[in-house]
TIMI-611496 format. One record per residue (C-alpha): residue number from 1; residue in one letter; x, y, z. Coordinates in Angstrom, 1 decimal, always signed. Layout:
BEGIN
FIMI|n|res|x|y|z
FIMI|NUM|A|X|Y|Z
...
END
This chain:
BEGIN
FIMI|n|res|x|y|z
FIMI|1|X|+0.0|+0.0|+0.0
FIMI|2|X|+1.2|+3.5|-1.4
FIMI|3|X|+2.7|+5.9|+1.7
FIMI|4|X|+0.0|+9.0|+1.7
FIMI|5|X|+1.4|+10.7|+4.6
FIMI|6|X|+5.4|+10.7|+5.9
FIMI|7|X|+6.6|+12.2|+9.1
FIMI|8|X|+10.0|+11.6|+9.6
FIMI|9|X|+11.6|+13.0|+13.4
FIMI|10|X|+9.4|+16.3|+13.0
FIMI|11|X|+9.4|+18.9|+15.7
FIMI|12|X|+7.6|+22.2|+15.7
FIMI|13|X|+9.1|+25.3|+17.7
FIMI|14|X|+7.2|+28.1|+18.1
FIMI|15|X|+8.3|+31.5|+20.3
FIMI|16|X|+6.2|+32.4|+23.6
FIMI|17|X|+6.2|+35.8|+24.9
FIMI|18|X|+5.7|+37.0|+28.4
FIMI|19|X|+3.5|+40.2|+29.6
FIMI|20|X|+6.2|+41.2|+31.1
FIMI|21|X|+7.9|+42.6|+27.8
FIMI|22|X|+7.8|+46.2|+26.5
FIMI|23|X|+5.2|+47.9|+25.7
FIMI|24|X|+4.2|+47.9|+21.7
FIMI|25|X|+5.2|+52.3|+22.3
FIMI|26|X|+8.4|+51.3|+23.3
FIMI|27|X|+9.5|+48.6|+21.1
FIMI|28|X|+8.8|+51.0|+18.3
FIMI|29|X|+10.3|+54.0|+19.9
FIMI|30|X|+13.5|+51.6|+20.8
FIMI|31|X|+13.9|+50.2|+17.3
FIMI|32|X|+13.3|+53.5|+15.7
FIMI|33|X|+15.8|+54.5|+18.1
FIMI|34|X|+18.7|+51.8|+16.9
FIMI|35|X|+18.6|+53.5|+13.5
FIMI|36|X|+19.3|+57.1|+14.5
FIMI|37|X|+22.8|+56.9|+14.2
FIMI|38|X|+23.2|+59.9|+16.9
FIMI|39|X|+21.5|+58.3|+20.1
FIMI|40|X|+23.5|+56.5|+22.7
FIMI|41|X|+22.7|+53.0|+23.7
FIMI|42|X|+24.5|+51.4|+26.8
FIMI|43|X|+26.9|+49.1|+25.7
FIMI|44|X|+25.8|+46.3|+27.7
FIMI|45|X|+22.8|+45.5|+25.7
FIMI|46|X|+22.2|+42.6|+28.2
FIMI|47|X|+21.2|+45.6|+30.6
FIMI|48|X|+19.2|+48.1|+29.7
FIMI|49|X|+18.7|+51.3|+31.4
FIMI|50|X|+16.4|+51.5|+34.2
FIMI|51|X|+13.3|+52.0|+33.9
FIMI|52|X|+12.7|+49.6|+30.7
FIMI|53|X|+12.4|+45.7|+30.3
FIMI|54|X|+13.7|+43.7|+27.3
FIMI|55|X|+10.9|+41.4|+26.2
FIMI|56|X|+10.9|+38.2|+27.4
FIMI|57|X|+10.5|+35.2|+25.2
FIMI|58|X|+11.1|+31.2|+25.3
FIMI|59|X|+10.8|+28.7|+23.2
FIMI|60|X|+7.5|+25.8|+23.1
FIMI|61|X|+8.0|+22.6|+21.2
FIMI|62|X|+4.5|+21.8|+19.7
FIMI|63|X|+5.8|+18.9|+18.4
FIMI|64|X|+9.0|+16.7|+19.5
FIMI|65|X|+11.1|+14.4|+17.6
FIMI|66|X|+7.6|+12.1|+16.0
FIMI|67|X|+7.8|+10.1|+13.6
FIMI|68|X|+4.8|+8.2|+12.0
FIMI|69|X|+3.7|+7.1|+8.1
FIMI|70|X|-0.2|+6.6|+7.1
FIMI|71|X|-1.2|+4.5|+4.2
FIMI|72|X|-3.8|+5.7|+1.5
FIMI|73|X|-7.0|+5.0|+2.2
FIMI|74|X|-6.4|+4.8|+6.1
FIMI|75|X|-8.5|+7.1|+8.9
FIMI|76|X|-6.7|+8.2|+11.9
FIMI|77|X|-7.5|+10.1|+14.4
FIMI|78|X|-5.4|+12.1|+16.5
FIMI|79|X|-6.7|+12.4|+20.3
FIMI|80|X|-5.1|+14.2|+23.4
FIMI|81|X|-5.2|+17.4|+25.7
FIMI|82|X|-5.5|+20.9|+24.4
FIMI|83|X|-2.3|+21.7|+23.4
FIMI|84|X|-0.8|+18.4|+22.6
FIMI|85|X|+0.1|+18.7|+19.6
FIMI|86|X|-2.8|+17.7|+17.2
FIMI|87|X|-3.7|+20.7|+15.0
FIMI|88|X|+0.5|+21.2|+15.0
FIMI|89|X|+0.3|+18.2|+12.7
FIMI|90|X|-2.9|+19.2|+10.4
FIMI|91|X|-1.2|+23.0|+9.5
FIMI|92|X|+1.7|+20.9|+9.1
FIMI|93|X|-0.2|+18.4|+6.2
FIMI|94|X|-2.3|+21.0|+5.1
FIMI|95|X|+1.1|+23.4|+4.4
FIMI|96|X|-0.1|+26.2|+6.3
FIMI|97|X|+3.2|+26.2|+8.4
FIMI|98|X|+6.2|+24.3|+8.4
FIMI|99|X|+8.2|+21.7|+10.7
FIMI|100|X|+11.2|+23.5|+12.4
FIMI|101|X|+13.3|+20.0|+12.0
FIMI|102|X|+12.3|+16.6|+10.6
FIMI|103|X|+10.2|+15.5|+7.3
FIMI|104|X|+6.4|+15.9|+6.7
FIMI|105|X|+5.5|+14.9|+3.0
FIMI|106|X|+2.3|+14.7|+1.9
FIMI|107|X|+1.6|+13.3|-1.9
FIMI|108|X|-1.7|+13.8|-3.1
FIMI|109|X|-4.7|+16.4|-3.1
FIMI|110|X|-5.1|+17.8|+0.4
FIMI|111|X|-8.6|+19.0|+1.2
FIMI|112|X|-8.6|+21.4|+4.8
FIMI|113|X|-11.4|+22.0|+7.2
FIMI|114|X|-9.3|+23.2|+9.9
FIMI|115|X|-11.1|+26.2|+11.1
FIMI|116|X|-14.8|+27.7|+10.6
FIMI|117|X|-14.6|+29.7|+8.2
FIMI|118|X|-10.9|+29.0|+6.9
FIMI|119|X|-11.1|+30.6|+3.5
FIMI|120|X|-14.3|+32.5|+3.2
FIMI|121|X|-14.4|+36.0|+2.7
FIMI|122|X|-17.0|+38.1|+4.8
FIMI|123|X|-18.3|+40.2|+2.6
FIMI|124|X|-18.8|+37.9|+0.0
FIMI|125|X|-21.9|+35.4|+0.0
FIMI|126|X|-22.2|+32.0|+0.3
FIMI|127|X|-22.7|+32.0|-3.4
FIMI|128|X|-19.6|+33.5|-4.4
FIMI|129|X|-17.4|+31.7|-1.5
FIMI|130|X|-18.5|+28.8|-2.8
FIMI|131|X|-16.2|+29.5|-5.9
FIMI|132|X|-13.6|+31.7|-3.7
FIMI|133|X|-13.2|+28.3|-1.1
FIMI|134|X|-13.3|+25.7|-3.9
FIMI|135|X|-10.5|+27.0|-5.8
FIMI|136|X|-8.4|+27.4|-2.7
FIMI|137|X|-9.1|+23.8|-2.4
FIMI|138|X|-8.3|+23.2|-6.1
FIMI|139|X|-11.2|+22.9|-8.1
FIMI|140|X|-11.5|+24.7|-11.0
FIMI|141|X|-14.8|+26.4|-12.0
FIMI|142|X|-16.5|+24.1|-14.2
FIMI|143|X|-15.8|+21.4|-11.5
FIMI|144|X|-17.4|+23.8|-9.6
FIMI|145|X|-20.3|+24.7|-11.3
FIMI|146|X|-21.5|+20.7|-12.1
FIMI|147|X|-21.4|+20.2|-8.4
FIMI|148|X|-23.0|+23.8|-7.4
FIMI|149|X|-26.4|+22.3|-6.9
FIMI|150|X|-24.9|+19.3|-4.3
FIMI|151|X|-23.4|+22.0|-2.6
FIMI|152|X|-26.0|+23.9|-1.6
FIMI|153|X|-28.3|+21.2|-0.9
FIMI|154|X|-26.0|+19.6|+1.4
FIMI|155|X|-25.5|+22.4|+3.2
FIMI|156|X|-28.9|+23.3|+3.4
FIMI|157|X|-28.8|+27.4|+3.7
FIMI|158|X|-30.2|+27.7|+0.0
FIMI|159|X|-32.5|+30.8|+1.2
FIMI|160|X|-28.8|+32.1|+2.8
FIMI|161|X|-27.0|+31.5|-0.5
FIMI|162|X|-27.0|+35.6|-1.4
FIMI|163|X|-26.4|+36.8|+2.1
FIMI|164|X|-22.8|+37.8|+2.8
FIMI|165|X|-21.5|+34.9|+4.6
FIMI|166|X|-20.4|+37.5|+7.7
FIMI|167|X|-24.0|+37.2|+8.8
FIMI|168|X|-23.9|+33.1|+9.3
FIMI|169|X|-23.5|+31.5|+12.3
FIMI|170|X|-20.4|+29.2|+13.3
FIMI|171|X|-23.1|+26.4|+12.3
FIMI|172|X|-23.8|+27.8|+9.0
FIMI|173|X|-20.4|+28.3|+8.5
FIMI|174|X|-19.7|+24.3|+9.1
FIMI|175|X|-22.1|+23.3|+7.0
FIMI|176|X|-20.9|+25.6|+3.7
FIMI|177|X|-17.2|+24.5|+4.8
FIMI|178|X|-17.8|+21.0|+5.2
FIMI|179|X|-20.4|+20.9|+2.3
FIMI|180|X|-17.2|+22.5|-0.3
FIMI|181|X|-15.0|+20.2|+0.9
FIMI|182|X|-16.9|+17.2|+0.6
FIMI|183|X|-17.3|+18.1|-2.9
FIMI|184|X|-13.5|+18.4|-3.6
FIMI|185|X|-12.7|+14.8|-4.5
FIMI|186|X|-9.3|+15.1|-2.7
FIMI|187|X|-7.1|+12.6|-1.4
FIMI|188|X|-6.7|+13.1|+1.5
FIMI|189|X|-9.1|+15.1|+4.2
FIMI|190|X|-7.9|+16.9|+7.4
FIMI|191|X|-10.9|+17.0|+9.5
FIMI|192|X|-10.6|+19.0|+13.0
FIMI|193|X|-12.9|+19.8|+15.7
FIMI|194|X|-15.1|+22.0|+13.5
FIMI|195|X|-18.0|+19.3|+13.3
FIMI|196|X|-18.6|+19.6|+16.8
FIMI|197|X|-20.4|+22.9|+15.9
FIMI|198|X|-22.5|+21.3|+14.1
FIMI|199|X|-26.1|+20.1|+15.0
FIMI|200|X|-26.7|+16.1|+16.3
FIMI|201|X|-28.4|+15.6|+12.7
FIMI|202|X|-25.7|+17.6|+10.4
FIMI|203|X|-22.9|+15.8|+12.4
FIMI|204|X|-24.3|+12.4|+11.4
FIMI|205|X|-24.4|+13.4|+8.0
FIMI|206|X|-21.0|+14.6|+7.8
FIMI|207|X|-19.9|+11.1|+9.7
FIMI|208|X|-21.8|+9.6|+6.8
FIMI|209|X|-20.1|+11.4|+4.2
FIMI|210|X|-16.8|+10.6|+5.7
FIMI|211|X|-17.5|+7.2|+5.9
FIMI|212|X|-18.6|+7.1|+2.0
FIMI|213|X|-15.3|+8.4|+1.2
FIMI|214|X|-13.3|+6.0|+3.3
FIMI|215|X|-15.2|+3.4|+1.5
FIMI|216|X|-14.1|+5.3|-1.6
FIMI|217|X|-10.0|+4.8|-0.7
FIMI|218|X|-9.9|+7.8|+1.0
FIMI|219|X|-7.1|+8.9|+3.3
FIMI|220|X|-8.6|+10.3|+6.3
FIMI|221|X|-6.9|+12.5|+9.3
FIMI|222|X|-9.4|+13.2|+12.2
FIMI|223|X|-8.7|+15.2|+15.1
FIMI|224|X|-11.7|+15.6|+17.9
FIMI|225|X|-12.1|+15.7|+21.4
FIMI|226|X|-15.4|+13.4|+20.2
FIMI|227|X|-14.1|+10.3|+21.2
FIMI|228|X|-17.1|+8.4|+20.3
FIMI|229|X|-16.4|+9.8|+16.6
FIMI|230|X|-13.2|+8.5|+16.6
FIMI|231|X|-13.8|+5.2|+17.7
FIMI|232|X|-16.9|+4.8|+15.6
FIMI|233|X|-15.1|+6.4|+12.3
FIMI|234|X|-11.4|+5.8|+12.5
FIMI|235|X|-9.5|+2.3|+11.6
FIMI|236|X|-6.8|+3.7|+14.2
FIMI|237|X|-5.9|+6.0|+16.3
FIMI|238|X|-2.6|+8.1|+17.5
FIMI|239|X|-2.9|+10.0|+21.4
FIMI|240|X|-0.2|+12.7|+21.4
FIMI|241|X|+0.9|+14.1|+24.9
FIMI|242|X|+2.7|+17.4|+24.9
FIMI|243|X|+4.2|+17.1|+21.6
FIMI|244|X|+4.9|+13.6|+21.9
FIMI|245|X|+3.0|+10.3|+20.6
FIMI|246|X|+2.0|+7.7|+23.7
FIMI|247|X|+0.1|+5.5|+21.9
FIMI|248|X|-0.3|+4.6|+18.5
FIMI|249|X|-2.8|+1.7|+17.5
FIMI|250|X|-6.5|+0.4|+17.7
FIMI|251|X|-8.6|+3.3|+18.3
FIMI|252|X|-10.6|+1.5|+21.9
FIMI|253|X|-6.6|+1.0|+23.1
FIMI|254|X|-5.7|+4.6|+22.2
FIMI|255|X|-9.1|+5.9|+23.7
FIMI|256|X|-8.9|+3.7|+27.3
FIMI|257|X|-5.2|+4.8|+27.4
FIMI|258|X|-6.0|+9.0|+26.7
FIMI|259|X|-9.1|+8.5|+29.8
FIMI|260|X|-6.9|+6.6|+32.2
FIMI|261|X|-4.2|+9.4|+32.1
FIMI|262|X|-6.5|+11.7|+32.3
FIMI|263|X|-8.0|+9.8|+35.7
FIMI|264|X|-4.7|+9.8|+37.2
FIMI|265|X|-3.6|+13.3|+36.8
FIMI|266|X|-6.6|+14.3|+38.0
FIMI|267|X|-6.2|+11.3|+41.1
FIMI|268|X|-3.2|+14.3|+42.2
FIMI|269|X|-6.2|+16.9|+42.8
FIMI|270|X|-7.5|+18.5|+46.0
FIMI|271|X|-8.9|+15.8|+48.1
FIMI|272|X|-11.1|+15.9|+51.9
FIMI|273|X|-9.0|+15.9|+55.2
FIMI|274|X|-9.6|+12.9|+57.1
FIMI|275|X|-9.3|+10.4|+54.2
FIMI|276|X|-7.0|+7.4|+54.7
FIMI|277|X|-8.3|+5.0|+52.3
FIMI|278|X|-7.4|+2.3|+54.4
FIMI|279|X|-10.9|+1.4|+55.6
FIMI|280|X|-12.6|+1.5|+51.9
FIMI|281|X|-11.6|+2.6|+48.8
FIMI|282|X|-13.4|+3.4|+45.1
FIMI|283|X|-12.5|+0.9|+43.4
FIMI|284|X|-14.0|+2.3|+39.9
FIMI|285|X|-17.1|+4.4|+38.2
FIMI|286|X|-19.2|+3.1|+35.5
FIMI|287|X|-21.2|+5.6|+33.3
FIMI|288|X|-24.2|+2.8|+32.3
FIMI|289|X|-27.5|+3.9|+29.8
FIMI|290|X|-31.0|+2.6|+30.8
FIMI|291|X|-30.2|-0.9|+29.2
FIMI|292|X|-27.2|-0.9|+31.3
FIMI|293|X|-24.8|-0.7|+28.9
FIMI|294|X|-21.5|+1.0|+30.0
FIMI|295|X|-21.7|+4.5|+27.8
FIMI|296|X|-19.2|+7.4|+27.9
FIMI|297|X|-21.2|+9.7|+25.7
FIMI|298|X|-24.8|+10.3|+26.4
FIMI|299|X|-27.8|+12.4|+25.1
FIMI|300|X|-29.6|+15.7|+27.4
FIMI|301|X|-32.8|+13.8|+28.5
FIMI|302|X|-31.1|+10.4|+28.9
FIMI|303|X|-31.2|+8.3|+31.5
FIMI|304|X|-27.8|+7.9|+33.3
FIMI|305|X|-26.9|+5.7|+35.5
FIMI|306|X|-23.5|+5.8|+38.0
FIMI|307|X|-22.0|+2.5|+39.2
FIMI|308|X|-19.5|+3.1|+42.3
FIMI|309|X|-17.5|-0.3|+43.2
FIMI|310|X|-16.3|-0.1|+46.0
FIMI|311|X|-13.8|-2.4|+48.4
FIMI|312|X|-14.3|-2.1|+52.2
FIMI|313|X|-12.1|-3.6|+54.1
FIMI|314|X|-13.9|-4.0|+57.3
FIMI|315|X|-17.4|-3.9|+57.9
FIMI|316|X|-19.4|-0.2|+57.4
FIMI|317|X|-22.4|+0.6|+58.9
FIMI|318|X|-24.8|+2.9|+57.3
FIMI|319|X|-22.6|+4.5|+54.8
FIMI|320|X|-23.2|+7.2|+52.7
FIMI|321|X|-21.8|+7.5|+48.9
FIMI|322|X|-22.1|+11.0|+47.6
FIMI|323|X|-21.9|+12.2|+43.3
FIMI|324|X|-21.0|+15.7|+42.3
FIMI|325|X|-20.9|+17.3|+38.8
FIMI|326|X|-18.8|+20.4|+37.6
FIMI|327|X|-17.9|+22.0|+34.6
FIMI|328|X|-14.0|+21.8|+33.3
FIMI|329|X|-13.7|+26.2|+32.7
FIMI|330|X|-14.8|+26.7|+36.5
FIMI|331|X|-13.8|+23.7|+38.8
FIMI|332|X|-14.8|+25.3|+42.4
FIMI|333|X|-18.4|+25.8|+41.3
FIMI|334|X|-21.0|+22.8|+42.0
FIMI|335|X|-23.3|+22.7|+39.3
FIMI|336|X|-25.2|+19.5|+40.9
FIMI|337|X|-24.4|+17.6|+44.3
FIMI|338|X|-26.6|+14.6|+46.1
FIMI|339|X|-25.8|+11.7|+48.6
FIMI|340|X|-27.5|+8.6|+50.2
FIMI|341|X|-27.9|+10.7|+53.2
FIMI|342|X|-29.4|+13.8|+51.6
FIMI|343|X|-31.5|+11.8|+49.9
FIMI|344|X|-32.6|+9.7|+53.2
FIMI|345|X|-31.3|+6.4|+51.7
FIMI|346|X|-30.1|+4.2|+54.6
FIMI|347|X|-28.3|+1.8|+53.1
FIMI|348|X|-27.6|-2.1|+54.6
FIMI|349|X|-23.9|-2.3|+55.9
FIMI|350|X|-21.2|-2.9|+53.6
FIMI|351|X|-17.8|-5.5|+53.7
FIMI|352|X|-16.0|-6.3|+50.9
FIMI|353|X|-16.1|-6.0|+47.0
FIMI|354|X|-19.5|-4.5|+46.1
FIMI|355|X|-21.5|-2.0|+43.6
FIMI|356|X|-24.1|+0.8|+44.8
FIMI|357|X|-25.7|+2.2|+41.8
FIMI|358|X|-27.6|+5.7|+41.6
FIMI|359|X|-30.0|+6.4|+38.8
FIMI|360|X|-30.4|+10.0|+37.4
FIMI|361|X|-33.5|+10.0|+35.4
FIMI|362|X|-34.1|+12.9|+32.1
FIMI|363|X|-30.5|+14.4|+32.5
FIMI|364|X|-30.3|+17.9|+32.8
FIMI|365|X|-26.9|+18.9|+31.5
FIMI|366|X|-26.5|+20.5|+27.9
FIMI|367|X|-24.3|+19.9|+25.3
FIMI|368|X|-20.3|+19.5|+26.4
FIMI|369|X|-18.5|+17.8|+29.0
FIMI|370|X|-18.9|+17.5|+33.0
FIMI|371|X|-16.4|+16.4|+35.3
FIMI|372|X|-18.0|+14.0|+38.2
FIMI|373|X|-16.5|+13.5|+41.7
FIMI|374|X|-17.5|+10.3|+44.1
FIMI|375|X|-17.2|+10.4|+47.9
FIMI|376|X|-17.8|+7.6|+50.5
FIMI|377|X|-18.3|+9.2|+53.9
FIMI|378|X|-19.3|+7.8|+57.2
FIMI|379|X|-22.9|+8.0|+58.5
FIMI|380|X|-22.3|+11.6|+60.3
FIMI|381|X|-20.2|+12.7|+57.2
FIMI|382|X|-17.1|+13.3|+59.9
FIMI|383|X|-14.9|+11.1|+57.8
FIMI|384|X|-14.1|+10.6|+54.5
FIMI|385|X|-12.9|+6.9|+53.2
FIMI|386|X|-12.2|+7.8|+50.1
FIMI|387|X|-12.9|+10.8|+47.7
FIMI|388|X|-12.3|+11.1|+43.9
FIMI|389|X|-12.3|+14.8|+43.1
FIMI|390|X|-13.2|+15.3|+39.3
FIMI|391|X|-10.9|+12.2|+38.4
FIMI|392|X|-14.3|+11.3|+35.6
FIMI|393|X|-15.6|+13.0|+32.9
FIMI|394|X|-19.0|+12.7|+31.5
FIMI|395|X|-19.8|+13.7|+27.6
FIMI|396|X|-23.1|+15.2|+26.8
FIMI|397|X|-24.0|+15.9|+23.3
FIMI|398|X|-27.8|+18.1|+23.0
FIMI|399|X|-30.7|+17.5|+21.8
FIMI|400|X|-32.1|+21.3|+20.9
FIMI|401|X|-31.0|+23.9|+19.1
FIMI|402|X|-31.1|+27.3|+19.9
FIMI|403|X|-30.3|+26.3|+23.2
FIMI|404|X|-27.8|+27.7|+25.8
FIMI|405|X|-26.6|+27.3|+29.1
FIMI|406|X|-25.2|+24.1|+31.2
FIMI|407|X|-28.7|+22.8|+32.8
FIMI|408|X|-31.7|+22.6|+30.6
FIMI|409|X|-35.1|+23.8|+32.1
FIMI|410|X|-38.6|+23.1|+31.3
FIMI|411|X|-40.0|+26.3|+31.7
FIMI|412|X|-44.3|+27.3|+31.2
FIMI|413|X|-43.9|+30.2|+29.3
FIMI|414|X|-47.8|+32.1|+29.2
FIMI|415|X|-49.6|+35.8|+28.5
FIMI|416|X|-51.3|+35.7|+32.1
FIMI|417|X|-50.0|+35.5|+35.8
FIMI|418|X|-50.2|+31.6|+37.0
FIMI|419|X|-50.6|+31.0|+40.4
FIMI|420|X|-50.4|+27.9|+42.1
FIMI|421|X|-50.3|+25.2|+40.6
FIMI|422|X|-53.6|+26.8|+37.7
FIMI|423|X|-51.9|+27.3|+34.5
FIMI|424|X|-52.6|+30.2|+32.4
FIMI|425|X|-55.3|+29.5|+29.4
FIMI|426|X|-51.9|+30.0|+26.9
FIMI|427|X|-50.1|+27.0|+28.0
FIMI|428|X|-52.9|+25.2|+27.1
FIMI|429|X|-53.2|+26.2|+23.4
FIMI|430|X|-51.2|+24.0|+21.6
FIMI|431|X|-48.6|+26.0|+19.7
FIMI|432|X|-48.7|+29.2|+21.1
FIMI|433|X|-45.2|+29.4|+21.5
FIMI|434|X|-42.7|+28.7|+19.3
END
């Protein structure tokens, strides 16, 4: 099989400034000053006069020393932490910037949908961006023209089509991006997170596109923090960690691998006083749907259910197991906490290897990811046997459009003042509100 994609000991260096640096003002006014041939610069230039400060700059390796070939016709995905590397290597194939040492050849016809919106012009409409981003891509206009019509429709914006395209939402961005490069007929796609804009029903077209043109012999490179995409559309899988690959392989290997780093960097975080471990211990969380199938993506509305195995090592009476969920950009806020005790579940004693399951029925959380924290206390909650702070993450993908927030409501909306628990004669006409 024909070698579509070569990395050969690549690394990526890029320059990293500190706020500590001069002011824009004074660069200028120092640089300007450098070619005056009159002024007087101390001739220590690695001290400068008080009063000013050189800017400050290191270097950040993006990438470091990786090495890696993919065959035509493969799909790979490319999983990991912000920052690890991952879009490094899609400018890199898709020649937008390149490697400061090592090889990264690409042969064949590259088609890019690295960023919403890479390559349409604002003020242009969807109409004319359509020929603007296909020939950036490489299609020439009467390729362009016979597919004009697919286009469109795949997109689905035709009544946008003669709007300039500065008025379209990230969504409707996707779906002209995606819809352009779909209709390139490259060899090779670079697919990043982009999709994830995209609505339930336009993702699962685009997965079905993709997977029509891996059928096709299409080389595929997918990069997502979706790791249900990945697993459900790639043949394998490379995790990169800061700059570096860890794991390159079957996608379900590459996947369990990424999650149990991230459980045990996160096993290192804040945890309650008291705790020894020594009398019972978490043994492990299980994220399980209403069949009881163990899930790591779920829907808003679903039912979710949250295995705890545990091992005591002595007997425990009346215990209480406690769940909390918070959201990755603000760690110290709670967004939804509850425990046996709370809840006025006694539970039987426990001794030994055993499971306590909690069911939360119609899940409120929207769209995007939720870290969850599990606790065993002792009855009076005076003592913590074992506590593991945000060490799981749960994925949520919505339901609704037009929807925004982290917990979704289920509000009566009316034109007249409800009291108690009489509803307003709106609510009851079906349709009211849209």
């Amino acid at each position: 099989m024909t070698t579509a994609i070569k990395f050969e000991n690549v690394s990526k260096k890029y320059k990293l400034y500190s706020k500590g640096g001069l002011y824009l003002r004074d660069r200028v006014t120092h640089a300007l000053g450098r070619l005056n041939p009159f002024n007087h610069f101390p001739r220590n230039p690695e001290k400068p006069t008080a009063g000013t400060q050189e800017p400050l700059e290191r270097d950040f390796w993006a990438l470091k020393n990786i090495s890696f070939d993919i065959k035509e016709g493969e799909s790979i995905g490319f999983i990991g932490r912000n920052g690890a590397g991952k879009s490094t290597i899609l400018k890199l194939l898709a020649g937008v910037t390149r490697p400061s040492s090592g090889i990264a050849a690409v042969s064949g016809r590259v088609a890019a949908l690295i960023e919403v919106g890479a390559g349409f012009h604002p003020e242009l409409t969807g109409r004319e961006n359509i020929y603007l981003n296909g020939s950036i891509l490489g299609m020439k206009k009467a390729e362009i023209d016979n597919c004009f019509d697919s286009i469109v429709a795949f997109a689905e914006i035709e009544q946008f089509m003669d709007t300039p395209v500065k008025h379209y939402s990230s969504g409707m961005y996707v779906r002209l991006g995606f819809a352009i490069a779909a209709h390139t007929n490259p060899d090779i796609y670079l697919i990043d997170e982009v999709l994830a804009v995209g609505d339930e029903a336009f993702q699962k077209k685009c997965l079905g596109t993709l997977a029509e043109h891996i059928a096709a012999g299409k080389t595929m490179i997918l990069v997502s923090h979706q790791l249900d995409k990945i697993e459900e559309v790639c043949e394998r899988c490379i995790y990169l960690d800061h700059g570096e690959i860890r794991y390159d392989g079957d996608p379900i290997d590459a996947i369990e691998r990424y999650r149990l780093d991230v459980r045990e960097n996160r096993s290192n975080s804040p945890r309650s006083d008291g705790m020894s471990g020594e009398e019972a211990r978490i043994a492990e969380v299980i994220f399980r749907d209403r069949n009881g199938q163990r899930k790591h993506g779920f829907e808003t509305g679903d039912d979710l259910t949250v295995e705890i195995q545990y091992n005591a090592m002595r007997r425990l009476d009346q215990p209480v197991f406690g769940i909390s969920f918070r959201h990755p950009s603000k760690t110290d806020v709670v967004l939804a906490s509850f425990n046996t005790r709370a809840q006025a579940t006694a539970l039987d004693p426990i001794e030994g290897k055993g499971s306590i399951f909690c069911r939360i029925s119609n899940l409120p959380f929207l769209e995007g990811k939720y870290l969850v924290s599990v606790v065993i206390h002792d009855h009076d909650l005076t003592k913590t046997y074992d506590y593991h702070y945000i060490r799981y993450e749960l994925e949520i993908s919505g339901k609704e459009a037009h929807v925004h927030g982290l917990i979704q409501l289920s509000p009566d909306w009316s034109t007249e003042l409800s009291v108690g628990d009489s509803l307003a004669p709106m609510h009851k006409r079906k349709g009211a509100i849209g």
